[in-house]
N, C-alpha and C positions, 0 to 999 in steps of 0.2 A: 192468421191467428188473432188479429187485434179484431177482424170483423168477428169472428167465432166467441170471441169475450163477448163482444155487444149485443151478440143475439143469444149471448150466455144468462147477460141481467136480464137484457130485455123479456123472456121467456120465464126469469126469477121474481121479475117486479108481476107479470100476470099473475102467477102464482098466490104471488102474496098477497094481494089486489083479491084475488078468489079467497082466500084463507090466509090469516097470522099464520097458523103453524105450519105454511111452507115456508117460515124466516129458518127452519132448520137446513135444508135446502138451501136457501141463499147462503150461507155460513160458504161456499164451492167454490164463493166468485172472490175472497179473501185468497184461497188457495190459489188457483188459476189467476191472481193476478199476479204474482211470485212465480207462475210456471212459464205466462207465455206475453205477459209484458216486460219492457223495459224500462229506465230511468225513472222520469215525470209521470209516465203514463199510467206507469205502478200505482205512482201514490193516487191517480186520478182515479182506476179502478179499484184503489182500497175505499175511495172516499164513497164511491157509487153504491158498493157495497153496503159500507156503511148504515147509509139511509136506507136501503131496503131492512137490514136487521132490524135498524131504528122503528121502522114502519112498522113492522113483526110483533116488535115487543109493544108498542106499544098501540097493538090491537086493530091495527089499520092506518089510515090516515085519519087528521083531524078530523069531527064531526062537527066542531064548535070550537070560537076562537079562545075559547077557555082550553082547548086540550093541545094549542099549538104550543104554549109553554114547555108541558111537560114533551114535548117531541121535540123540541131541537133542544131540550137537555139529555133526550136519549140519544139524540144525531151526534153530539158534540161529542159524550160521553163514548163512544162507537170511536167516532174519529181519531180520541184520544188513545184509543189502544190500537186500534188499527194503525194509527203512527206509530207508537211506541215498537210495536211489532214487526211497521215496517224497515223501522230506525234501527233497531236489532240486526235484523235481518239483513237491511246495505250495508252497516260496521262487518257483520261477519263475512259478506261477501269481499268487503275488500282487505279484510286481514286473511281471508282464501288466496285471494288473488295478490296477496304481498308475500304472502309463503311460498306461494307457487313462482314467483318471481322469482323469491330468493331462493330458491332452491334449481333453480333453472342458472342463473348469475353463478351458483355455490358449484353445479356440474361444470358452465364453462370454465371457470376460476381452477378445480382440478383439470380440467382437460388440458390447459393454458398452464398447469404446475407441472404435469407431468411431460407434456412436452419440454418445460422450463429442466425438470431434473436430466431427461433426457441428452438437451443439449451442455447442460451442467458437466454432465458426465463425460461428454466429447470434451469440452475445455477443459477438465480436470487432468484428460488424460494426456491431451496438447501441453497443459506446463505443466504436468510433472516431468515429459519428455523434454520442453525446451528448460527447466529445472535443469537434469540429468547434465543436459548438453551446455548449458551455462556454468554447473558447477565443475565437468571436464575442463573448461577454456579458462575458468580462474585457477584451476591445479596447475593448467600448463603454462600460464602467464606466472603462476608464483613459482615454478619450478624454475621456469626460463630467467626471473629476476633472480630468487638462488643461486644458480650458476651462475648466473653472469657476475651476483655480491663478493662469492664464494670461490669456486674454480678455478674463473678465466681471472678475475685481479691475482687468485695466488698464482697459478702457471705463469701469468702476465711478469708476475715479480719473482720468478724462481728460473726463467728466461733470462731476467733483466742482472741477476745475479751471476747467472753461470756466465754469461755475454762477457761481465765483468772480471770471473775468475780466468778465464780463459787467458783475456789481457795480460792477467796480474799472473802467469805463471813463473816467470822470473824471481816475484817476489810471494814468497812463502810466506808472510804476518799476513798481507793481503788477499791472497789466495785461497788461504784458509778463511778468512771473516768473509770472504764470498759464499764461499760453499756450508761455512754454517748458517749463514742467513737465509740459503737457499733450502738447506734439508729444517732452518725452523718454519719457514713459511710453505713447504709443501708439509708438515706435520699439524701446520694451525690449518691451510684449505683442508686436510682431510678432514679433521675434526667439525669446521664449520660444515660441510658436504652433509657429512652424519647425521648435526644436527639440523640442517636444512632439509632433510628427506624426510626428518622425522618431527617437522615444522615445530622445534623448540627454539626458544629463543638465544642470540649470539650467544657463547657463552660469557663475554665479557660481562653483561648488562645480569648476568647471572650471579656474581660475586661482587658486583659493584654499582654505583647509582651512575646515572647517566654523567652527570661531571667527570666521574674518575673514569667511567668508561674511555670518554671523548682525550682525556689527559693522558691516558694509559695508550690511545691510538696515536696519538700525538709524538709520542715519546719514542714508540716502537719503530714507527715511519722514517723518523728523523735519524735515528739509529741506522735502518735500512738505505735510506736515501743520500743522507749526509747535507739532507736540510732541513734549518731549525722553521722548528713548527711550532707556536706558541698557541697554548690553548688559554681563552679566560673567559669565563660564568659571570655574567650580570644578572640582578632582581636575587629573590631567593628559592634556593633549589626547592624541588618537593616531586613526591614520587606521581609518575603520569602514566595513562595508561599502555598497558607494554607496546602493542602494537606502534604506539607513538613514538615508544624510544626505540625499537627495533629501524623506523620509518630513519630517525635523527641521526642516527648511528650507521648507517647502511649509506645514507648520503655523505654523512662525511669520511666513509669510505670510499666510496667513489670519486668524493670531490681531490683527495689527496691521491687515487690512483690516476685521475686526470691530469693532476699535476704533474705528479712522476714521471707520465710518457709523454705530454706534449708540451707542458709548461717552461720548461729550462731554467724555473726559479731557484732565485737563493735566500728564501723564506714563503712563510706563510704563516698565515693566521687564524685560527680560529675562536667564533665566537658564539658563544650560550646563553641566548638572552629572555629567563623568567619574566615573560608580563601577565595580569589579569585575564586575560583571555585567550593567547596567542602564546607559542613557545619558536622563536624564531633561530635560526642557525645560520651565522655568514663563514664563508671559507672565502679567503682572500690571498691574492699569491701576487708577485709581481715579475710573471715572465714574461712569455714573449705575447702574449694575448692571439687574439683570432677575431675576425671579421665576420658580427652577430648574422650577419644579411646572407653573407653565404653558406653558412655554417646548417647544416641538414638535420632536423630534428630523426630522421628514421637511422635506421640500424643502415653503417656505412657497407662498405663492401668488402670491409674485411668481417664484416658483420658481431661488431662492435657497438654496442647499446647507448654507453654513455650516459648523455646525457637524458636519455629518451627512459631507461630505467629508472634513475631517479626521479625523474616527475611526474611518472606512473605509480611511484611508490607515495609521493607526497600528494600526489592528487586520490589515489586509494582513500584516506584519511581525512577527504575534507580539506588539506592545504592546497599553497600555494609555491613554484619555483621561478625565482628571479635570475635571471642570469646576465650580467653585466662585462663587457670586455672590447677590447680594440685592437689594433696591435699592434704592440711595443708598451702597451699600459697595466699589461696585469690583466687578471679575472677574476668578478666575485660573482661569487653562487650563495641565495638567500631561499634557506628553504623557513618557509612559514606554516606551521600545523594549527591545530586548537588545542588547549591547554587540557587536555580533558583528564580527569583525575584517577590516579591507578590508587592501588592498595598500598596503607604506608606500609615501611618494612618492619 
């Protein structure tokens, strides 16, 4: 193609060389340099062009050095548009070929989206199922901590009563404060059961702020057991978010059902301690204690939770459970949450 251009001028310069008015004619070799050059070459065959018009218009070549003025102002003049033209002409070809890019880039980018939604929709439908099966396994861990806050400590102490009246049948005053203790604490497990099923909260914490909650537990225990429990609140109380006091209240449940069956104390303590950030609880008792080292965090074999419930329940929440003991020195249990703020009452 570039020799077919040369012998395009060359056969356009005879022309015009014979006659100006085949510069009408040469006008072919502006077009056909756009058709069948490239880059430099373009502009070289615009230029060539050029001067042949130049030559056209202005009636041949010089005759006298008086006419070469006005012919390389017609040359320039030529050149000037023939750039302008060809300048046009490469801006639009590369805004062609930047459209055509991006729309080439805009097809793979869908291609690349719609595979993307595609696989979207596979992982959408992987965690809504492992969702499904994750929110099953936290029902049955919160069911499982229910019974175990709920059922097994009332059965645990409704056992530990009758054990009691059975002894005391000789003695009728005694006898009977067994078996009433025993038909009130399977009357509160069913009630907690109920409301456990129907994930409301104790009801104690429902009539009362968490201090008189914990005081009210205190009280009833001591009653039941025939050891004094002393409850006492440091910092200043203030309402927290329920989950927190159900979390407070469930442990110091547990901590006073642990006492009851392996402890052999003749007191205990508890404590409620408000600080800025932190809402802390110690149960402390002084019986026979237990050796931290061997002592099995999982569910024993009589399949018994323990302690493994409450620090499931306090680690739910964000805390922390300390548990300290030896034996013959007592045991204290330190549950640490975050103070996080409930609705005043």
């Amino acid at each position: 193609m570039t020799l077919y251009y040369v012998g395009l001028l060359a056969f356009a310069a005879v022309l015009v060389t014979a006659s100006p008015w085949y510069g009408f004619f040469a006008w072919v070799g502006f077009l056909h340099a756009f058709l069948v050059l490239d880059g430099r070459w373009r502009f070289v065959g615009m230029a060539a062009t050029a001067v042949l018009i130049a030559t056209a218009q202005g009636g041949g070549l010089p005759s006298s050095w008086s006419n070469w003025p006005l012919w390389l102002v017609l040359v320039l003049v030529n050149l000037a548009l023939a750039g302008a033209v060809s300048w046009f002409n490469l801006v639009g070809e590369r805004e062609d070929a930047r459209r055509k890019r991006l729309v080439a880039e805009l097809a793979a980018t869908n291609r690349q989206l719609a595979e993307t939604i595609q696989e979207n929709e596979g992982l959408h439908a992987q965690l809504i199922t492992q969702a499904r099966e994750a929110g099953v396994l936290d029902e049955r861990q919160r069911m499982a901590r229910e019974i175990h806050d709920t059922l097994a400590q009332g059965l645990t102490g409704i056992i530990t009563q009758l054990e009691a009246a059975e002894q005391t049948r000789d003695r009728s005053a005694d006898w009977r404060r067994h078996v009433d203790n025993a038909l009130a604490l399977a009357r509160e497990s069913l009630t907690e059961a109920r409301r456990s099923v129907r994930a409301l909260r104790p009801e104690p914490l429902e009539t009362a702020r968490l201090p008189d909650a914990l005081a009210e537990l205190g009280d009833r225990w001591s009653a039941v057991h025939g050891v004094t429990a002393s409850v006492s609140t440091t910092g200043t109380p203030r309402p927290l978010h329920p989950e927190i006091e159900v979390t407070l209240l469930r442990a110091a449940q547990e901590a006073l059902s642990n006492v009851a069956r392996h402890a052999a104390a003749s007191r205990v303590g508890l404590t409620l301690s408000y600080m800025s950030d932190v809402v802390t609880l110690d149960v402390r008792d002084d019986g026979t204690g237990f050796d931290l080292t061997s002592r099995s965090a999982v569910p024993n074999e009589n399949g018994s939770y323990g302690l493994t419930a409450m620090r499931q329940r306090v680690n739910r929440v964000g805390g922390e459970l300390a548990v300290e003991s030896e034996p013959g020195g007592g045991t204290a249990v330190s549950a640490s949450v975050p103070a996080l703020p409930g609705a005043a009452a």
